[in-house]
Structure formats: C-alpha cells, structure tokens
DRENDREN-56730 format. One record per residue (C-alpha): z, y, x; residue number from 1; residue in one letter. Coordinates in pm, whole numbers, plus 50000, padded with zeros to 5 digits. Example, Ala and Ser with C-alpha at 12.3 -4.5 7.8 and 13.67 -1.06 7.14 Angstrom:
<recs>
+-------+-------+-------+------+------+
!    up ! north !  east ! bavo ! mifi !
+-------+-------+-------+------+------+
! 50780 ! 49550 ! 51230 !    1 !    A !
! 50714 ! 49894 ! 51367 !    2 !    S !
+-------+-------+-------+------+------+
</recs>
This chain:
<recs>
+-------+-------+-------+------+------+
!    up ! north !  east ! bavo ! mifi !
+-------+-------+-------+------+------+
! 07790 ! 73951 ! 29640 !    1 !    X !
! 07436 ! 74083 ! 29571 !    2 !    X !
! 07369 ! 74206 ! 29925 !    3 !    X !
! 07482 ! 73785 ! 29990 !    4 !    X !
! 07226 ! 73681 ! 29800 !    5 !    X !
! 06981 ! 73974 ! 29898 !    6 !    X !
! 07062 ! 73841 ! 30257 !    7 !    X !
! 06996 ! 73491 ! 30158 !    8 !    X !
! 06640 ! 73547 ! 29983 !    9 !    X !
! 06545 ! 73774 ! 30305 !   10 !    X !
! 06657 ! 73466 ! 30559 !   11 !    X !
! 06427 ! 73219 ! 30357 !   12 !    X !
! 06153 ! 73475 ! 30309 !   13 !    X !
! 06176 ! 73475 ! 30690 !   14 !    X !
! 06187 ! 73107 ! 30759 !   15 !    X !
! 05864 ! 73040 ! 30508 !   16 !    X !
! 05701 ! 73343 ! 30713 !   17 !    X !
! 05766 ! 73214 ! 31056 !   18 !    X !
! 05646 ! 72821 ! 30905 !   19 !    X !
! 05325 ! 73020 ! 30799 !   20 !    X !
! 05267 ! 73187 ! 31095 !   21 !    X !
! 05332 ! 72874 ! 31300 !   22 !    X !
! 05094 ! 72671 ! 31138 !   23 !    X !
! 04822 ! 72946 ! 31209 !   24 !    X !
! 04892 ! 72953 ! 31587 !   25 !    X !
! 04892 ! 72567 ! 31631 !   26 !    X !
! 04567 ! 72595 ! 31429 !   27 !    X !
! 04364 ! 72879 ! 31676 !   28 !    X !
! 04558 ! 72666 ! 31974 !   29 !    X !
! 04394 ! 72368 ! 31896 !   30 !    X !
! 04076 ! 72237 ! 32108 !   31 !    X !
! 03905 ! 72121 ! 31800 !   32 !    X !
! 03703 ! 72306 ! 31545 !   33 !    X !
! 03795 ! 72263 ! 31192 !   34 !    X !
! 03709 ! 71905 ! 31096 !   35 !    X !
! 03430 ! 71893 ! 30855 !   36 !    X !
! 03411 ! 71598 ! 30614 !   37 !    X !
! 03390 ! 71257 ! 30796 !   38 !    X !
! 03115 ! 71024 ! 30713 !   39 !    X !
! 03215 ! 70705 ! 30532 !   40 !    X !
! 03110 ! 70400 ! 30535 !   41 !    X !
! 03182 ! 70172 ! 30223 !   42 !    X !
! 03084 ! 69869 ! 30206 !   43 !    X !
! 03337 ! 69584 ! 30285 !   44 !    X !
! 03553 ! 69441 ! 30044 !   45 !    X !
! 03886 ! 69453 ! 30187 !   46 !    X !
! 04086 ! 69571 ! 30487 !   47 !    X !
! 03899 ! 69706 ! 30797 !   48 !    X !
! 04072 ! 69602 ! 31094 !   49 !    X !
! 03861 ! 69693 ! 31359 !   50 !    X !
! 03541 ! 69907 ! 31458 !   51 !    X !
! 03375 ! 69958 ! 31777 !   52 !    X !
! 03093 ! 70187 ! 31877 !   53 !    X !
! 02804 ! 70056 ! 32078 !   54 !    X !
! 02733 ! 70191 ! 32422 !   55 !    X !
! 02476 ! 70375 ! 32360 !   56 !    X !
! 02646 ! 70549 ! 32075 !   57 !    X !
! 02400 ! 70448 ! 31774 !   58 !    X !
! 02584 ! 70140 ! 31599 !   59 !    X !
! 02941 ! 70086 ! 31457 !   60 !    X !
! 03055 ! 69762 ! 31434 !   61 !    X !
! 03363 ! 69677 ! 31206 !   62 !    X !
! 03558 ! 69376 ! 31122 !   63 !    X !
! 03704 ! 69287 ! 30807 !   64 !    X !
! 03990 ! 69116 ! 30581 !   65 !    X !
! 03646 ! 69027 ! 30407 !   66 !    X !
! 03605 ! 68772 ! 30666 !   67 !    X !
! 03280 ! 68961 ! 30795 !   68 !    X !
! 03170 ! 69165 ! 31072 !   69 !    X !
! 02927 ! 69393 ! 30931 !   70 !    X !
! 02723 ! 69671 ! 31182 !   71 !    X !
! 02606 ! 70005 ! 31061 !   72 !    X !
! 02373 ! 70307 ! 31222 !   73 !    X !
! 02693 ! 70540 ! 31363 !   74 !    X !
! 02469 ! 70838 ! 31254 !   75 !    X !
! 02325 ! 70766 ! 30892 !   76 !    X !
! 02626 ! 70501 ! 30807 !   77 !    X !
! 02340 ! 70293 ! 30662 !   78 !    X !
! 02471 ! 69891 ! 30675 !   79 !    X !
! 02242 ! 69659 ! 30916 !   80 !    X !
! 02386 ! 69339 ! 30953 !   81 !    X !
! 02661 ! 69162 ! 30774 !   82 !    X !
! 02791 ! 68846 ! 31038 !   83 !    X !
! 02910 ! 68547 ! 30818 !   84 !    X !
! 03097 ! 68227 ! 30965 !   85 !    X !
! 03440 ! 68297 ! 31020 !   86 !    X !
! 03640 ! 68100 ! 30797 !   87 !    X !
! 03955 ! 68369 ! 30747 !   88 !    X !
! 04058 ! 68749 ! 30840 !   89 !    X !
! 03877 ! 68905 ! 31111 !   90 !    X !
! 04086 ! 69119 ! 31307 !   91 !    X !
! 03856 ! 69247 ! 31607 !   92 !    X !
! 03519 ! 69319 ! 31699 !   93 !    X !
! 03336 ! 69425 ! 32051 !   94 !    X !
! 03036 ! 69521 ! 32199 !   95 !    X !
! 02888 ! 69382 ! 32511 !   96 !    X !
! 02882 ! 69629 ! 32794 !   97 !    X !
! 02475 ! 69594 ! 32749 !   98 !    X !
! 02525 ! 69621 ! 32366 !   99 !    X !
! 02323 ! 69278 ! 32288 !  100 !    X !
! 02617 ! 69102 ! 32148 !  101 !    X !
! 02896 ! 69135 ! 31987 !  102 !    X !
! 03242 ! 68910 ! 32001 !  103 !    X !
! 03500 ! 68905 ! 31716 !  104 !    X !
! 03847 ! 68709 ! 31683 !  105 !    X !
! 04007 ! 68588 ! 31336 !  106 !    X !
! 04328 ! 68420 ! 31197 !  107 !    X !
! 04087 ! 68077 ! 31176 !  108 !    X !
! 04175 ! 68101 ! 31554 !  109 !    X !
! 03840 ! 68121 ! 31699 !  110 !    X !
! 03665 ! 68378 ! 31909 !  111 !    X !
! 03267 ! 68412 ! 31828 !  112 !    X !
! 02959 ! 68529 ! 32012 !  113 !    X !
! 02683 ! 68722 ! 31829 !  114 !    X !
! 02294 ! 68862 ! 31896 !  115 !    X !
! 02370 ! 69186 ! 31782 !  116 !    X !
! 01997 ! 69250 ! 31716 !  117 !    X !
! 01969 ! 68987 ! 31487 !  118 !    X !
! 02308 ! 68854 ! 31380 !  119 !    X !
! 02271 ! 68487 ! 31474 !  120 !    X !
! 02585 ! 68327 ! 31598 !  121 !    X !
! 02537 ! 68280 ! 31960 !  122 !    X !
! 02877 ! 68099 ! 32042 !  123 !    X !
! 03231 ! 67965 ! 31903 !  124 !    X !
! 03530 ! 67944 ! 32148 !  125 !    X !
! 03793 ! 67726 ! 32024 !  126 !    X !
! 04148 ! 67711 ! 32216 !  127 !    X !
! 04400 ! 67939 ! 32080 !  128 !    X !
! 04659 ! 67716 ! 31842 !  129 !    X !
! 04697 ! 68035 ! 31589 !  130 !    X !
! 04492 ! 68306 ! 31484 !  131 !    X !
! 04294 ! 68572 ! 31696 !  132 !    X !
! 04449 ! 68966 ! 31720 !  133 !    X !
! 04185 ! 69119 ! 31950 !  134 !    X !
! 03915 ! 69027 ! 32152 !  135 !    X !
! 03702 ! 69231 ! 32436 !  136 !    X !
! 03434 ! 69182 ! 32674 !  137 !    X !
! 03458 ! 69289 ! 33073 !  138 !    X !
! 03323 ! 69541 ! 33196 !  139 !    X !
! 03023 ! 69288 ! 33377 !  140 !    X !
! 02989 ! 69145 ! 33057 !  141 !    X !
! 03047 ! 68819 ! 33193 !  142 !    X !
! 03404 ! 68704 ! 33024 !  143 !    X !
! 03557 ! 68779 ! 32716 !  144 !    X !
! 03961 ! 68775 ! 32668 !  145 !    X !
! 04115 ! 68696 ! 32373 !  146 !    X !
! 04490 ! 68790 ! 32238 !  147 !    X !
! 04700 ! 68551 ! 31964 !  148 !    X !
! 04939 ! 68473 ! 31765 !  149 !    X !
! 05026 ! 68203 ! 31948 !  150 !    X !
! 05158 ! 68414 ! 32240 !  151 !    X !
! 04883 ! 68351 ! 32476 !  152 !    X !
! 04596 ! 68532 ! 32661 !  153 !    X !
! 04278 ! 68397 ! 32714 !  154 !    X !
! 03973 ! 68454 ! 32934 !  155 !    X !
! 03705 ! 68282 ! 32866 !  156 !    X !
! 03307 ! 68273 ! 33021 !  157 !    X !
! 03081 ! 68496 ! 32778 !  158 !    X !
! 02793 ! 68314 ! 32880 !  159 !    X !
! 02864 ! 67899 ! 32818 !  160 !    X !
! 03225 ! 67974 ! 32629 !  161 !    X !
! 03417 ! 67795 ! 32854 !  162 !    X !
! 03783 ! 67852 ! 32906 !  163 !    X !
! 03836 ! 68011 ! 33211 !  164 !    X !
! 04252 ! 68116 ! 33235 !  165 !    X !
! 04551 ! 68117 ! 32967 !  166 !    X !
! 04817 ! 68359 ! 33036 !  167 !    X !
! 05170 ! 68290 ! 32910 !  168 !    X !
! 05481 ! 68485 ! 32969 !  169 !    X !
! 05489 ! 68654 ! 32644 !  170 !    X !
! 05776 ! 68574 ! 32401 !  171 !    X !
! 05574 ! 68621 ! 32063 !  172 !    X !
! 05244 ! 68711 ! 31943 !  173 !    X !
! 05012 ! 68917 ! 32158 !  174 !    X !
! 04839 ! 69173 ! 31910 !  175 !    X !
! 04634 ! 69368 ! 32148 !  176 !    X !
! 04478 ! 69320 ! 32543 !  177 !    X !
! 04221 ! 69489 ! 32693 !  178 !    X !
! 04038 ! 69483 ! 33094 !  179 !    X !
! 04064 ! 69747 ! 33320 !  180 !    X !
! 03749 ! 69981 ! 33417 !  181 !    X !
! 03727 ! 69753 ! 33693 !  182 !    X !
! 03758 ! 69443 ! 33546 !  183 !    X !
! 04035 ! 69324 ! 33790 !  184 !    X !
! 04327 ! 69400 ! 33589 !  185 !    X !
! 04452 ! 69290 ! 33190 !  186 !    X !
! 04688 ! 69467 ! 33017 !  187 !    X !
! 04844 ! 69328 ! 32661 !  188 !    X !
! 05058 ! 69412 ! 32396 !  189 !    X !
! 05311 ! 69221 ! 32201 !  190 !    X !
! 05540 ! 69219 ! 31940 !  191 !    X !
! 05838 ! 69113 ! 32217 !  192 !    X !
! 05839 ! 69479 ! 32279 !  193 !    X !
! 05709 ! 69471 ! 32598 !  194 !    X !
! 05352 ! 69567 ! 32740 !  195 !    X !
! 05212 ! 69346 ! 33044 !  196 !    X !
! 04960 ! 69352 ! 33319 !  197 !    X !
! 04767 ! 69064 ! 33501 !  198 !    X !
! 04550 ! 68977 ! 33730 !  199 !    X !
! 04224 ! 68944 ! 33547 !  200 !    X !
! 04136 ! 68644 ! 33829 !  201 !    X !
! 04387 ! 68430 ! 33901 !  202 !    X !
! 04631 ! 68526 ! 33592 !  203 !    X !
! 04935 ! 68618 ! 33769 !  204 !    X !
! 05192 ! 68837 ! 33592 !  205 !    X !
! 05206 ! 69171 ! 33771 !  206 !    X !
! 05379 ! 69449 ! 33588 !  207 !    X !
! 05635 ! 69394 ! 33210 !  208 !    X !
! 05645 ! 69741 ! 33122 !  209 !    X !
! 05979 ! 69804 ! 32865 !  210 !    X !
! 06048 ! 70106 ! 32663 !  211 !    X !
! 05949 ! 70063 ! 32325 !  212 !    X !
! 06204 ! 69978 ! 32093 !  213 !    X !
! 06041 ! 69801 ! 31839 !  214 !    X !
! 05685 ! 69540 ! 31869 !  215 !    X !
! 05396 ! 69678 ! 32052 !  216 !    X !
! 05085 ! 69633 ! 31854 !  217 !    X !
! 04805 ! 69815 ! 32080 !  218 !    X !
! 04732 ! 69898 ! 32442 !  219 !    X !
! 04441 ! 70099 ! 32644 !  220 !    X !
! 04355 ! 70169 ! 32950 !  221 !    X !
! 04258 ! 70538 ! 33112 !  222 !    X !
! 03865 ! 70527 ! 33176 !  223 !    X !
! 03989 ! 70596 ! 33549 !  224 !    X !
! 04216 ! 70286 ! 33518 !  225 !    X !
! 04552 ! 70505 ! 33616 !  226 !    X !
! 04730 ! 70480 ! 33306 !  227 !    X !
! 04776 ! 70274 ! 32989 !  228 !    X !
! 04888 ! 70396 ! 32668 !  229 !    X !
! 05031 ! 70188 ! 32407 !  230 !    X !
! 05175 ! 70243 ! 32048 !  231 !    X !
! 05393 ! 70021 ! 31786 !  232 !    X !
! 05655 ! 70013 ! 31535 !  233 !    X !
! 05901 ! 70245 ! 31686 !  234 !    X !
! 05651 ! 70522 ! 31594 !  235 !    X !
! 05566 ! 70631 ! 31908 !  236 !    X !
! 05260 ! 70629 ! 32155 !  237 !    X !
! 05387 ! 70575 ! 32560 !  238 !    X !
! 05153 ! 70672 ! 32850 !  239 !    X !
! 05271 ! 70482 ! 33153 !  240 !    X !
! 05113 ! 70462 ! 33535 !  241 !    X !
! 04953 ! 70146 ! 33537 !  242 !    X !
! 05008 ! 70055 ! 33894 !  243 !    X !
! 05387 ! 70063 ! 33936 !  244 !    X !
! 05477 ! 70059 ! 33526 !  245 !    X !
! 05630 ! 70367 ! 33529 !  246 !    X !
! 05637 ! 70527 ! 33175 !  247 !    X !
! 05529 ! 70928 ! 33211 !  248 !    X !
! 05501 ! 71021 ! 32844 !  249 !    X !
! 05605 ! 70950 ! 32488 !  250 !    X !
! 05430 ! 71117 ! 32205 !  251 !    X !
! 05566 ! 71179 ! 31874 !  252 !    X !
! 05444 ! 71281 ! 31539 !  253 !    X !
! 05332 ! 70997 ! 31391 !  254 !    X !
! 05583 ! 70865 ! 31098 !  255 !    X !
! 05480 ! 70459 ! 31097 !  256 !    X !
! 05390 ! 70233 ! 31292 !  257 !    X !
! 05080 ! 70246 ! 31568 !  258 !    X !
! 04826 ! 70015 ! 31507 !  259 !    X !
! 04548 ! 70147 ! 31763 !  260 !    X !
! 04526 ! 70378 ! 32072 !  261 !    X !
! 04188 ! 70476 ! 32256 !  262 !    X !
! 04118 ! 70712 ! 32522 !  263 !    X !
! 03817 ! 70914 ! 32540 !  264 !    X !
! 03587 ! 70861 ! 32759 !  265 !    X !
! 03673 ! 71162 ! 32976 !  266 !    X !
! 04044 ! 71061 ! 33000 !  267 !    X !
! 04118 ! 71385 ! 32843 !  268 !    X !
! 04223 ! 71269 ! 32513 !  269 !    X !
! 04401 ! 70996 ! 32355 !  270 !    X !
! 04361 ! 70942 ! 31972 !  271 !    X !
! 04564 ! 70684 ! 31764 !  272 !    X !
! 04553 ! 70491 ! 31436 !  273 !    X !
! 04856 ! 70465 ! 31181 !  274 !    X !
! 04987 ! 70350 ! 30908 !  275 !    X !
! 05082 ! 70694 ! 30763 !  276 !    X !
! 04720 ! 70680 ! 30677 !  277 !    X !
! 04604 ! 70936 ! 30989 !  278 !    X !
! 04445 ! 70976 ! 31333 !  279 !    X !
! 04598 ! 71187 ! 31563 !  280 !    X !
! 04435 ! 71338 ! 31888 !  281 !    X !
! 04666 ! 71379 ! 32173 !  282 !    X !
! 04587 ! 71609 ! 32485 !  283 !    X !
! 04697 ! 71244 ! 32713 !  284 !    X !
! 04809 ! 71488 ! 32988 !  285 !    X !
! 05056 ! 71687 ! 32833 !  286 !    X !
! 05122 ! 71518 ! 32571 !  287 !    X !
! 05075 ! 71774 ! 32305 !  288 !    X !
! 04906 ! 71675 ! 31985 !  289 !    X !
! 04630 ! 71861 ! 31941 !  290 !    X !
! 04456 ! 71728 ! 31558 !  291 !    X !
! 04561 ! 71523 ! 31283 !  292 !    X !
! 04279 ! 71372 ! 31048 !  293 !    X !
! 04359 ! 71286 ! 30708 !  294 !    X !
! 04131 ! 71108 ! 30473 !  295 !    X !
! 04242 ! 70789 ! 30466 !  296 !    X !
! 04404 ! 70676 ! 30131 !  297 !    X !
! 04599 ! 70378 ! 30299 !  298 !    X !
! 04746 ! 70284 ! 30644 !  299 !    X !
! 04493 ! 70317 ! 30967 !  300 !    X !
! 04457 ! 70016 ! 31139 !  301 !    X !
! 04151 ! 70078 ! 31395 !  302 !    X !
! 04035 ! 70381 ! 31600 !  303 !    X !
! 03727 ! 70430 ! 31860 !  304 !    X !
! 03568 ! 70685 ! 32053 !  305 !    X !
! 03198 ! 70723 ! 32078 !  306 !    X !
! 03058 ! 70716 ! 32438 !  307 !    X !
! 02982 ! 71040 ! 32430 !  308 !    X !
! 03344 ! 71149 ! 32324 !  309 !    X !
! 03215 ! 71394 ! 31998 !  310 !    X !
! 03285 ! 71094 ! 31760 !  311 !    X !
! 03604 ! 70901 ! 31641 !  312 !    X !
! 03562 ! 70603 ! 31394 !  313 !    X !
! 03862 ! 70506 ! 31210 !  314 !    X !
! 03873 ! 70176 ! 31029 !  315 !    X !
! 04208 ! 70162 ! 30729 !  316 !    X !
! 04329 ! 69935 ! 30462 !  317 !    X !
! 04156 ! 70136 ! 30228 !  318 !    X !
! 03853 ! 69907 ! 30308 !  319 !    X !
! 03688 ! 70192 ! 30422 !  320 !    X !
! 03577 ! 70336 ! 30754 !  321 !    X !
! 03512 ! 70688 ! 30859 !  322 !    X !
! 03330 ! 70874 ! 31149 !  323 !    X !
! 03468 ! 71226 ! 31210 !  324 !    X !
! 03324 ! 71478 ! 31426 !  325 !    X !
! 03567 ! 71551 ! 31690 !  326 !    X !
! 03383 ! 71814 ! 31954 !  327 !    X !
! 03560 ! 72024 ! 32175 !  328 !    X !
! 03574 ! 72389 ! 32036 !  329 !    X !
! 03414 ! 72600 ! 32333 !  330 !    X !
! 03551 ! 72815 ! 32500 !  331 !    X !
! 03556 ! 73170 ! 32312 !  332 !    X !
! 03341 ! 73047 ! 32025 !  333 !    X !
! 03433 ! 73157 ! 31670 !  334 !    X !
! 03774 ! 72983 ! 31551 !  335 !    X !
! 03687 ! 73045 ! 31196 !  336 !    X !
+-------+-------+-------+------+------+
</recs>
C-alpha cells in the first residue's frame, strides 16, 4: 500500500514536471519576445468595437458603444479627434487607403464619411434597412462596402455616396466583409454559418464556403489575396483557399467565440480577437499558435495589425483599447 501511494505521488510529480517543462519549450519556440506591457488607451465610455491603424502607421482609429469614433497618435496613445453624429452603437471604423478619411457603420443603419484631419463629416450613406456590422474602403479608395443586419452587402461610391450594388444571398445578418488586395473580389461573413465571395463589380455570388458549425462573425483576406481566414462561435479560426473555397486549416485554442481575424501584412501571421478576453497570434501556415496576449479584463471584440507588422491593437468590452508590441524575435537573439 505505501509503495501505491509512493507510486502515485511520483506519477503526478512527473506529470506537473513534464507540464513545467512544456510550457518552457513552447515559450523559447515561440517567434515573439516576451510581451512587454501594451499601451492603453482609455478614453471611451463603453464597448470598443473596432480599431484600425492608419497606413502610415501613426493613428488608431476606434469605434465605440459610446456612439463615437474617436482617433489617437498609435505611438503616444494621446486622443485627437472624437467624431460625433451617429445616432446609436458604432460597430466599425476604416481608413482610406490615402489615410484622409475615415468611414464608420452603426446600428442607426448608416455608413459615414469623415476628413480624418479635421473630423468634419464628409458624407452619410443611407440604404441598409437595419444596423451597420462593418464597413471598409477598396483598395483605390474609390468605394466603400458595407455589411448588415439586414442580410445585405453594399458597395457604395466613396466619393458622391451613391449606391453602387446590393448583394443578397445571405440567410441572416452579415457581421463582417472585406475587398480583396485587388479590389476585384468581396468576401463576407454571416451568422448563417457560411462565408461568401463576390464579384466586387458586377455582384455575382462566386464561392459559399461551409464548415463552421456555428455563425461566422469575421473574415480576412491574405495580403496576397490566396486565402481567407474567418472565425465565429464554434471557437475556431478556418483558413480556406480563396479561389476554389477549399478549407486548408482550422486553428484551435481559443475557448469563445471569434469576433476578429487579421493577417499581417507579410501573410505570415494571423492574429484574432475573442471573447475569452485574448489575442492570439497564429503562424497562418502551419497553423501553430505561436502567442497569446492577455490584458484584457472583458471579451475582445476588435484586432489590427500595424502596416509595418510590429504592432497589434486590440479593441474589448472593457472600453478599453491596447497596442502591444508584437516583433519578431531574431534569429539567435537572447530569449530571456
């Protein structure tokens, strides 16, 4: 009986060795350096749904619950601009390709147009019957595409406002969409469990990619335009070949739902938003998750590279948004 219960206290000893030492290899594996504090930005006054760097890397713009879009200097996190005149939630903000104006959706179911010098309202596009999910500018700059909860998809001209195409097929509300690198394709996400691609021109249907088994609230395209990832309720993140709709990968490791994927700019990596309050970086080649970034006190709802792919901004619940230093570790350097 006592060499049982020696036996038993050596097996355990074991197991909480081999946890130990597994947790130090996955840390010296990883690409990253150890995290440092992320800066954060406080300042609106309820949930952050969205953030977006500018091109050139120096502003963060971020939409709110607080029915503003508010823009801050990505480096110092000192507030610029706070954009007032939608009426309800906003759920998503963009930068022009230029970086002179912004766009942002909201549940009062209008997109708007912004100088994002001076904050002066530029343009309101009114068409969708429900409220806004996402909104995002082509790559040209010259339309703007819009996702709702009234299960449509529209593209609209970024210079006059006018409606250009609506895209139905969906069966539900559209959360997410997003142009391809070339601006020729759209991709969109909905809560029918399904992903889609379009034809950016003419709105034809090309591709209903199925796989997830629960709603699909985000979706991204590669920088090289060869594959989309997309993440939802069933907890997962799906990489899938965005010409034929094959899926390639799923990644799990996340224990909620997805609310945001991004790639870097690279292609290398693919980071994504939760609502068990963290980032994770994925290596979106393998598949292997390569950091997890906790500081968030409530669910993730947003998550952007910066141009330059050293940066992630995270947006959460917590009304708070964060900017965390994610550069490559180099090769041989110092893992301390």
């Amino acid at each position: 009986m006592t060499s049982t219960r020696s036996d038993t206290r050596w097996s355990r000893s074991n197991r909480a060795m081999a946890g130990f030492f597994a947790v130090v290899c996955m840390a010296l594996a990883s690409p990253f350096s150890a995290a440092d504090e992320p800066l954060t930005l406080n300042g609106h006054a309820n949930k952050v749904y969205s953030v977006a760097f500018s091109p050139d890397g120096k502003r963060l713009a971020t939409a709110s619950s607080d029915k503003t879009v508010k823009v801050w200097d990505a480096t110092s996190g000192v507030e610029s601009l706070t954009l007032q005149g939608h009426m309800h939630v906003v759920t998503s903000v963009a930068f022009s390709p230029d970086g002179k104006r912004l766009a942002s959706t909201s549940f009062d179911r209008t997109v708007k147009v912004w100088d994002a010098t001076s904050g002066a309202e530029l343009l309101t596009l009114k068409g969708h019957s429900m409220g806004g999910y996402c909104v995002a500018f082509s790559p040209d700059g010259k339309r703007l595409v819009s996702a709702s909860s009234d299960k449509t998809i529209r593209v609209w001209d970024a210079t006059s406002g006018a409606e250009l195409l609506t895209l139905t097929g969906h069966t539900n509300e559209v959360w997410s969409v997003a142009f391809s690198p070339d601006g020729k394709r759209l991709a969109s996400a909905c809560l029918d469990q399904t992903v889609k691609v379009w034809d950016a021109t003419t709105g034809a249907e090309s591709l209903t990619l199925k796989g997830h088994t629960s709603y699909v609230m985000c979706v991204a395209f590669s920088p090289d335009g060869e594959r989309l990832a997309s993440g939802g309720g069933d907890q997962t993140v799906k990489l899938w070949d965005a010409k034929n709709g094959a899926e390639s990968l799923t990644l799990k490791g996340h224990t909620s739902e997805i609310n945001g994927v991004t790639f870097s700019p690279d292609g290398h990596w693919l980071a994504s938003a939760c609502f068990d309050h963290t980032v994770k970086v994925w290596d979106a080649k393998s598949g292997l998750e390569s950091l997890t970034l906790k500081g968030h006190s409530s669910p993730v709802r947003s998550v952007a590279f910066s141009p330059d792919g050293k940066r992630l901004a995270s947006g959460s619940v917590d009304k708070s948004v964060k900017i965390w230093d994610v550069t490559p570790r180099k090769k041989g350097s110092d893992t301390k």
